[in-house]
C-alpha positions as CSV (number, residue, x, y, z in Angstrom):
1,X,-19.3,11.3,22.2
2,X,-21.1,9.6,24.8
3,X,-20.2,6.0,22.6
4,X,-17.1,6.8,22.8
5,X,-16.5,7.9,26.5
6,X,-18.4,4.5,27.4
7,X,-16.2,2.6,25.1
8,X,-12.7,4.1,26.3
9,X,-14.0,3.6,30.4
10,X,-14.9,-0.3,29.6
11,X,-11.5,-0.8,27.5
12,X,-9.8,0.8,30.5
13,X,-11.5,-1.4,33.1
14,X,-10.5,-4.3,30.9
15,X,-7.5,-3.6,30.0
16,X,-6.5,-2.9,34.0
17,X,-8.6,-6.8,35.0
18,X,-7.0,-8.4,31.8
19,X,-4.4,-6.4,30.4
20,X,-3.7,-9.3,27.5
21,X,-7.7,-8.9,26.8
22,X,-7.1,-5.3,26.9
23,X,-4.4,-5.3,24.1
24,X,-5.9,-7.7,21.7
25,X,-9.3,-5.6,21.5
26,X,-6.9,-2.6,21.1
27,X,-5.2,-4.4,17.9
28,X,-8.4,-5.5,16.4
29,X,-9.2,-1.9,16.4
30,X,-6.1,-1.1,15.2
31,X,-6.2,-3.5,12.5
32,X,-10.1,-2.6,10.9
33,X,-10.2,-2.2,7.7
34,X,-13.1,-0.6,7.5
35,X,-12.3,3.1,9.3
36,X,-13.7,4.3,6.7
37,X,-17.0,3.0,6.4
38,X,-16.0,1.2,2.7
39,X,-17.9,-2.1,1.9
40,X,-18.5,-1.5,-1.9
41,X,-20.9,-3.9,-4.0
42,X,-18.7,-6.1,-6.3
43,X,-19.5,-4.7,-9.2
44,X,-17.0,-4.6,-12.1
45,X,-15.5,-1.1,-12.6
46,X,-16.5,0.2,-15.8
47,X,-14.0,-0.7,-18.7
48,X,-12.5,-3.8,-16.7
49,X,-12.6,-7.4,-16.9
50,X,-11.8,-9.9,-13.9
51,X,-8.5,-12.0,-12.9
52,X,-8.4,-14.9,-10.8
53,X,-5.4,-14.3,-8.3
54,X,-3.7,-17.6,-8.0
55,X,-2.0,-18.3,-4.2
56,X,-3.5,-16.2,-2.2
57,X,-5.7,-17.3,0.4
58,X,-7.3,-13.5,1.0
59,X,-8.0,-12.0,-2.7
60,X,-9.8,-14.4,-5.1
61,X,-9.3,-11.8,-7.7
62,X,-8.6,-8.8,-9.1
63,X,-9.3,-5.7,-11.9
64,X,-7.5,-5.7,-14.9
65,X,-7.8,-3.0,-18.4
66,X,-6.5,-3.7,-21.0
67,X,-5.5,-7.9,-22.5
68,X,-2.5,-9.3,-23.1
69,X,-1.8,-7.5,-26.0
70,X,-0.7,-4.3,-24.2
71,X,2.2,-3.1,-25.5
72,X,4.4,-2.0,-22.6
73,X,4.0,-5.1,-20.3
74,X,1.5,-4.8,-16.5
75,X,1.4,-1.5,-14.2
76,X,0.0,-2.4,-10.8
77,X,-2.0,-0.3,-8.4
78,X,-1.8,-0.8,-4.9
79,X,-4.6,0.8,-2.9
80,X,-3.5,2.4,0.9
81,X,-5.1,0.9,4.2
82,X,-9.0,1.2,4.8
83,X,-9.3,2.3,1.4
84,X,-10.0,-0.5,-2.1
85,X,-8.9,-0.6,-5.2
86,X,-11.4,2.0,-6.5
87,X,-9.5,5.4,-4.7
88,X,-6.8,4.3,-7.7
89,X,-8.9,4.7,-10.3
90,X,-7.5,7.4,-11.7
91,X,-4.4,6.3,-12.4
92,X,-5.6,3.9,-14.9
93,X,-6.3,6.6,-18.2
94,X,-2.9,8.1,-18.3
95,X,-1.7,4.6,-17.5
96,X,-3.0,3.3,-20.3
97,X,-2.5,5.5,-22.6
98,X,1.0,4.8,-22.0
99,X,0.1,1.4,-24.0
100,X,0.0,-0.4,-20.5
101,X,-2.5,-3.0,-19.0
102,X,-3.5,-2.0,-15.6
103,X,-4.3,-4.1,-12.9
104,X,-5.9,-3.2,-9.6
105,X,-7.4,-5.3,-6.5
106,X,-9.3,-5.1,-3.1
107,X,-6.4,-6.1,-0.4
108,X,-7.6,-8.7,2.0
109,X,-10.2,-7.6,3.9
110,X,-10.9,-4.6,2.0
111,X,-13.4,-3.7,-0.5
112,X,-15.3,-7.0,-1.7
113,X,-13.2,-8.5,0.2
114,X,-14.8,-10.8,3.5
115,X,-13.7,-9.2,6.7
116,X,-13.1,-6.3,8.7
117,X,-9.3,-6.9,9.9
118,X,-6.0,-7.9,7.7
119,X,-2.4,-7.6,8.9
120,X,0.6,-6.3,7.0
121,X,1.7,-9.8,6.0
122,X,-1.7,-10.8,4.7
123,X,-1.1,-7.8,2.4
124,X,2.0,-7.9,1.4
125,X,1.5,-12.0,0.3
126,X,-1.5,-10.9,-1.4
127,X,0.5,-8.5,-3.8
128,X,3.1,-10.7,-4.2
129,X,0.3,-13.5,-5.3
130,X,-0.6,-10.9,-7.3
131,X,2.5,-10.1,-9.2
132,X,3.0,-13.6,-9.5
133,X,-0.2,-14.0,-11.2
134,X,0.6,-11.3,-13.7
135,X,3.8,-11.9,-14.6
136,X,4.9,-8.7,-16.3
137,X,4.0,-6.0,-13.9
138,X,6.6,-3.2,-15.6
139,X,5.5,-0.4,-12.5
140,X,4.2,-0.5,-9.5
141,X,1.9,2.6,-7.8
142,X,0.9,2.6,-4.2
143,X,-0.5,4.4,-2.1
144,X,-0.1,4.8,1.7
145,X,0.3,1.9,3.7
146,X,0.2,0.1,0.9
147,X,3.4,1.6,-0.6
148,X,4.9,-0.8,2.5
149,X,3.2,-4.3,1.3
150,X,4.5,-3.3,-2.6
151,X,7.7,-2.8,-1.6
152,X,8.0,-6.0,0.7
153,X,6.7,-7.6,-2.3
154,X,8.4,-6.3,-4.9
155,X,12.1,-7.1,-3.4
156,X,11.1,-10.8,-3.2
157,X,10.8,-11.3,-6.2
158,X,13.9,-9.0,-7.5
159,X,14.2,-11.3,-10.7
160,X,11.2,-9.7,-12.5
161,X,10.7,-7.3,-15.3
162,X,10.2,-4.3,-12.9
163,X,11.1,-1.2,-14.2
164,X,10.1,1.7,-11.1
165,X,8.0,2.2,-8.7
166,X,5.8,5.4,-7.5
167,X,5.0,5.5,-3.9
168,X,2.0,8.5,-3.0
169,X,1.9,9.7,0.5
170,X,3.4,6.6,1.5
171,X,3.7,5.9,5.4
172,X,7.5,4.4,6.0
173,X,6.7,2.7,9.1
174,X,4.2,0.7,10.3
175,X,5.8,1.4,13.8
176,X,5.5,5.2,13.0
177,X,1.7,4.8,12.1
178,X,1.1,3.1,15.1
179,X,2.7,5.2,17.7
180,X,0.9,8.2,16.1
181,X,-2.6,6.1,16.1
182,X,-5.0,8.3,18.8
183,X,-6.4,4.9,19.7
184,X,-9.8,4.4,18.2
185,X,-12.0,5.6,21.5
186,X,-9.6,3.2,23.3
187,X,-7.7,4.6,26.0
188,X,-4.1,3.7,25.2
189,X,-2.2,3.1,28.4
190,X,2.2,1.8,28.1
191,X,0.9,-1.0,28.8
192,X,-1.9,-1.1,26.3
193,X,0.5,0.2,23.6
194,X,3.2,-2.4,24.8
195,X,0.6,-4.6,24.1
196,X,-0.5,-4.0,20.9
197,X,3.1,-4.4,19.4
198,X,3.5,-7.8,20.9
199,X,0.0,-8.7,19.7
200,X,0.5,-7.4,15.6
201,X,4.0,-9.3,16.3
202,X,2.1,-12.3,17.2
203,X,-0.3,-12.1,14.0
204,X,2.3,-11.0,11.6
205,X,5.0,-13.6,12.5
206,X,7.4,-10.3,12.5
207,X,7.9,-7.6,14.7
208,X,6.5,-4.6,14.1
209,X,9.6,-2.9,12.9
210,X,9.8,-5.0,10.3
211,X,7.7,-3.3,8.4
212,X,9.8,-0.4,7.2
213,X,10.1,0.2,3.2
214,X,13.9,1.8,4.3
215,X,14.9,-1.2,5.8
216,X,12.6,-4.0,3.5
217,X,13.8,-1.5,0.5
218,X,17.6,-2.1,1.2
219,X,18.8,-3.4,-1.9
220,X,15.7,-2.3,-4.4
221,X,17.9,-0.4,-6.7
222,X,14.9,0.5,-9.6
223,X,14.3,3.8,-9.4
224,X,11.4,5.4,-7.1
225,X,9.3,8.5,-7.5
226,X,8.3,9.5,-4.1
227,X,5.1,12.4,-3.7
228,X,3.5,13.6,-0.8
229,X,1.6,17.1,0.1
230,X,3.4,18.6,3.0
231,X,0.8,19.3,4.8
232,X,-1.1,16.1,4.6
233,X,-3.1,15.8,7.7
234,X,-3.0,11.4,8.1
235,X,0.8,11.1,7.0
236,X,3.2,13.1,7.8
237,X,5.9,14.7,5.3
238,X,8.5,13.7,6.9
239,X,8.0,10.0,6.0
240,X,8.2,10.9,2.5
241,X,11.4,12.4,3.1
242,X,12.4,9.4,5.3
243,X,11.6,7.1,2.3
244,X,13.3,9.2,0.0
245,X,16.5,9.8,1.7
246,X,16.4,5.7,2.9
247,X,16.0,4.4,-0.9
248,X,19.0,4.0,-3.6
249,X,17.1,5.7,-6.2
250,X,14.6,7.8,-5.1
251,X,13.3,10.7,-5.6
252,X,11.2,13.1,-3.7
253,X,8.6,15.6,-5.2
254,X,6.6,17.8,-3.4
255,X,2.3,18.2,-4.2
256,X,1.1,21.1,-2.0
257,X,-2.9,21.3,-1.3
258,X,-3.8,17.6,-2.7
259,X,-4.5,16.1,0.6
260,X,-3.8,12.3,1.4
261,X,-6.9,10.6,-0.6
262,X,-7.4,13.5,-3.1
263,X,-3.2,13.1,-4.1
264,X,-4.6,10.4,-5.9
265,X,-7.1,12.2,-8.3
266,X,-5.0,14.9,-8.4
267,X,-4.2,15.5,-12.7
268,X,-0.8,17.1,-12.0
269,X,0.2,13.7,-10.0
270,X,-1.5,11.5,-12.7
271,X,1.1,13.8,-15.8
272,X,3.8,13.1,-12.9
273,X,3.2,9.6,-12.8
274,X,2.8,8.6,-16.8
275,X,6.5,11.3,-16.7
276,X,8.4,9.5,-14.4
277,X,7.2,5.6,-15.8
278,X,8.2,7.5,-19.5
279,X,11.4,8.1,-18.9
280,X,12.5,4.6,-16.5
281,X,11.0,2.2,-18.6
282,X,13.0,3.4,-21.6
283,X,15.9,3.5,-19.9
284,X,16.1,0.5,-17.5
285,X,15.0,-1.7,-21.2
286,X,17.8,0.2,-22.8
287,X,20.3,-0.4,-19.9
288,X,19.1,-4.3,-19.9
289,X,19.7,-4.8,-23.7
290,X,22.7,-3.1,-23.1
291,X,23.9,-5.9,-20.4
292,X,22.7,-8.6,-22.6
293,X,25.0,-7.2,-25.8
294,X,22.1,-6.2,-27.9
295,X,22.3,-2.8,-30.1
């Protein structure tokens, strides 16, 4: 407590003798990727093989079950901020049973990765390298933030073999996230918050509001499953419901008492997920041999 009392009064007496000073230790806090304490030894998780990323400057490489041989094509798990690629672990069995190879990474500056601050571009170019890399990433699942980067990324590159996409407690804005941030032990003055935005706009090369999955998700038309716990103490419902009602073909389901991290373990999300990626990738490959006159 004391820490922290000394470390809001000096960031205040900055902030008011050098307000741009002020703002930019403000957005490195912002920015850590390590909140959470997470610096894991790279170790290969048990059951995976490496993959060189090729084209991104921030992840080298990445996790990946299964070989080439998989019958239904790539699904791709995209871990939330401050977290690694390990909290989507358990996704991969029901994944793979599915007859899917499943790929997983650390996002720059998380995990094994070097570093203690990314920014939302940094991410989102790093799973677009990363679909690029694969190739045939048939569904995408990710988690928080990160739901934000796979969307950017994914409506880049609206020529691939997607088939849907599963967004878990995702955060809609990064504007949202950051006007509900209690600042780190910082004391977060207008000014300081004023600040902040033009600093991340500076580092990004967009402003903050870009980074909506509404308004990057415009014209994704595969269909997205959307779950959230309503009372999910980091993000609040009401993104979910933001997301879902912003999308073309979403849907929204509910998963009382699972928490923001423990949604992801949860078995009755994992059976919702391997349900949902069931019944789209039949049907978007039905609907796209349908287009190209194949019966």
């Amino acid at each position: 407590m004391k820490a922290q009392l000394l470390r809001r009064f000096v960031h205040t007496v900055v902030g008011a003798m050098a307000p741009s000073t002020g703002a930019r230790w403000a957005t490195d806090v912002f920015s850590s990727t390590r909140t959470l304490g997470l610096h894991p030894d790279n170790v290969l998780p048990l059951g995976a093989d490496r993959f060189t990323v090729i084209g991104s400057p921030d992840v080298a490489n990445g996790f990946l079950w299964g070989d080439g041989r998989a019958t239904e094509g790539t699904a791709l798990l995209v871990h939330g901020w401050a977290a690694d690629s390990s909290s989507m672990h358990s996704l991969v069995p029901p994944l793979r049973d599915l007859g899917f190879r499943v790929a997983a990474f650390d996002g720059p500056a998380h995990g094994v990765r070097d570093g203690d601050q990314a920014t939302m571009t940094q991410y989102t170019r790093a799973v677009g390298a990363v679909l690029d890399t694969l190739g045939d990433v048939r569904v995408v699942v990710a988690h928080s933030l990160g739901g934000i980067a796979a969307i950017g990324a994914a409506v880049e590159r609206a020529g691939r073999p997607l088939d849907c996409v599963v967004l878990v407690a995702p955060a809609c804005t990064l504007g949202g996230v950051l006007d509900r941030w209690e600042g780190g032990g910082l004391r977060l003055t207008p000014a300081v918050v004023q600040g902040i935005y033009g600093e991340l706009h500076r580092r990004n090369g967009v402003p903050v509001s870009h980074w909506d999955i509404v308004g990057l998700g415009a014209s994704f038309d595969r269909p997205v499953l959307v779950m959230h716990d309503p009372a999910d103490p980091m993000v609040p419902y009401s993104d979910a419901e933001a997301v879902a009602a912003g999308l073309k073909d979403a849907t929204l389901v509910s998963k009382p008492g699972t928490g923001h991290m423990g949604i992801l373990m949860s078995k009755d999300v994992g059976a919702a997920v391997s349900a949902f990626v069931t019944e789209h990738r039949h049907r978007n490959r039905n609907r796209n041999r349908n287009r190209q006159g194949i019966v």
